[in-house]
Structure formats: structure tokens, C-alpha cells
C-alpha positions in Angstrom: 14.5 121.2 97.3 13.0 117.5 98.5 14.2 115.2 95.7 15.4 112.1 96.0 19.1 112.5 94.5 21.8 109.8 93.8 25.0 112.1 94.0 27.2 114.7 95.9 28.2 117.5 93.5 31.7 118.9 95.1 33.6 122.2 94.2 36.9 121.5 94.3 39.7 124.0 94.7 41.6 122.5 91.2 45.2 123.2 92.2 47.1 120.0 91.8 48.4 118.9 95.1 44.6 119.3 96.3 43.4 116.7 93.2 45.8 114.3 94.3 44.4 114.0 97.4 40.9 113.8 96.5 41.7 110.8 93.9 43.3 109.0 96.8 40.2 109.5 98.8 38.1 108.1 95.9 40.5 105.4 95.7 40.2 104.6 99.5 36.8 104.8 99.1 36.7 102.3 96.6 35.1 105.3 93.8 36.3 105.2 90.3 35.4 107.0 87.1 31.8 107.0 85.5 33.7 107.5 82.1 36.0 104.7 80.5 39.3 107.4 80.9 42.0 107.3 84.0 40.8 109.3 86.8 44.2 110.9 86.8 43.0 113.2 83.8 41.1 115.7 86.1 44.8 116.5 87.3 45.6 118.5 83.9 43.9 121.8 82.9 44.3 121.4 79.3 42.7 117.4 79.7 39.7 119.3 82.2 39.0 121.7 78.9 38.6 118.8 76.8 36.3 117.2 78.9 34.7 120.6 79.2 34.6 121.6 75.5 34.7 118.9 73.1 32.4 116.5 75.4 29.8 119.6 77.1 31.0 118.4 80.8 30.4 120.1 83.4 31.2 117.4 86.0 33.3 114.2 86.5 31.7 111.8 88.3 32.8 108.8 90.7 31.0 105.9 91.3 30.6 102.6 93.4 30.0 99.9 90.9 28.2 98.1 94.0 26.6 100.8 94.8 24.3 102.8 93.1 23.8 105.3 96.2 27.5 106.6 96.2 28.4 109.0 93.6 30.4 112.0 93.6 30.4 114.7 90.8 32.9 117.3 90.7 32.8 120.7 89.0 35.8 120.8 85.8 35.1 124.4 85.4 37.5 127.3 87.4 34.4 129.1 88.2 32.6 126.5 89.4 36.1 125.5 91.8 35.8 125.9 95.8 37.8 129.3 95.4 35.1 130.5 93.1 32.2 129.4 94.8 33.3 130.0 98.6 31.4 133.7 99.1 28.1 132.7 97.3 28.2 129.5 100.4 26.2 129.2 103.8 27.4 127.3 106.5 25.0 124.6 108.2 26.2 121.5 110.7 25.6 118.2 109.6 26.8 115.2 112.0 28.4 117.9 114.0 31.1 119.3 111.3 30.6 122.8 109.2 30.1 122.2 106.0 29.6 124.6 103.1 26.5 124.5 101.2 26.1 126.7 98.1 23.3 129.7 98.5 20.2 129.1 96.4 20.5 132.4 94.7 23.8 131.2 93.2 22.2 127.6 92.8 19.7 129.1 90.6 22.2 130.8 88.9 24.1 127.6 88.0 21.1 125.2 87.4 20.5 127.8 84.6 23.5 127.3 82.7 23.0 123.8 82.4 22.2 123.0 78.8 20.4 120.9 77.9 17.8 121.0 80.7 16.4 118.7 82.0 13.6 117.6 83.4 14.8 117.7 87.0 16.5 121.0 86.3 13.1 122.8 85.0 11.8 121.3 88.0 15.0 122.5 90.5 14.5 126.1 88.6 10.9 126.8 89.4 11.5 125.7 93.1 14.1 127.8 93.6 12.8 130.6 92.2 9.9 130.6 94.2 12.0 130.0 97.3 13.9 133.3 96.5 10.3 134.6 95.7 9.1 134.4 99.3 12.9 135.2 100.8 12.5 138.8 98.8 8.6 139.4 99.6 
């Protein structure tokens, strides 16, 4: 879908050892929480389930303070992780490397769950279930 977006959304695989090196690539890259809390809390479950149920998150996001351009959200939830996601994922190149890309079928699926919509996600929904309209036909 052609939208101009601001962020990367990234599923993680949540295991520990893996977090730790992803906050140490958002340190490098000079990234650091949207929210006022240490970006350390994403490396305990029971601090992701917080976020997740007392504050409706579905992402943590990283930002550039200088710019506005770079911004990464990552998925709290287990079944949004990299290990959950992985089969419902095409592969396409970009700058020569493989990279994952979630399928739109599962897209749709998980642009549906948001809540509360909004306006971008009504939009995202009826594109993409037109695209899987014509895929089916």
C-alpha cells in the first residue's frame, strides 16, 4: 500500500540475549525510547505485559529526536515475535539482502486487531482487502 509512513514496525524474536542486542543497535544508532521509561524494560516479560495490558501497547517505539524520519516500532506481543510471524512472511531483496516481509493476508489480519482504528488503518484495511480480492479472483 503507497503511503507515506514515518516508521519500521520489526518482529522481534523476544528471547533476551536477542533484545540485548537490538537495544545496543538502537543505541549505536543513536534511537531511544518514544515513552519517558528505560529502554531496558522491553527486556522483561512481565514489564512487556504491562506495557501491553495496562497501557493498550502494541508496539515500543524508538526514535531520533533529530530526526523525525527514523523510527522503529517493535511488536511486545509473543504472537506478534519473529518466531510467530516467520511462516505468514515472503521474501523480497532490497539493496541486495533478503529480507522478510510479512504476507498481506496476515497484514490484514493484524491491522484488524488494532483497536482503536484509525484512520490510516480503515484506510490500510480496505486496500488490502481488495488486494487479496483480485489475488483470489
Amino acid at each position: 500500500i503507497e503511503r507515506m509512513t514515518l516508521d519500521l514496525d520489526l518482529a522481534l524474536d523476544l528471547d533476551y540475549n536477542n533484545l540485548t542486542k537490538f537495544l545496543q543497535i538502537m543505541r549505536e544508532e543513536g534511537l531511544s525510547p518514544r515513552v519517558p521509561i528505560p529502554a531496558e524494560s522491553i527486556l522483561d516479560p512481565k514489564k512487556r505485559e504491562l506495557m501491553i495490558n495496562e497501557k493498550n501497547a502494541l508496539v515500543f517505539t524508538f526514535i531520533d529526536v533529530d530526526n523525525a524520519y527514523k523510527q522503529i516500532d517493535i511488536f511486545l506481543k509473543e504472537q506478534m515475535s519473529y518466531q510467530s510471524l516467520r511462516n505468514h512472511s515472503e521474501k523480497v531483496k532490497i539493496d541486495g539482502h533478503d529480507v522478510n516481509i510479512l504476507s498481506k493476508k496476515k497484514l490484514l489480519e493484524m491491522k484488524k486487531l488494532i483497536n482503536p482504528l484509525r484512520e490510516k488503518d480503515i484506510h490500510d484495511i480496505s486496500i488490502l482487502e481488495k488486494l487479496l480480492e483480485v489475488r483470489n479472483d
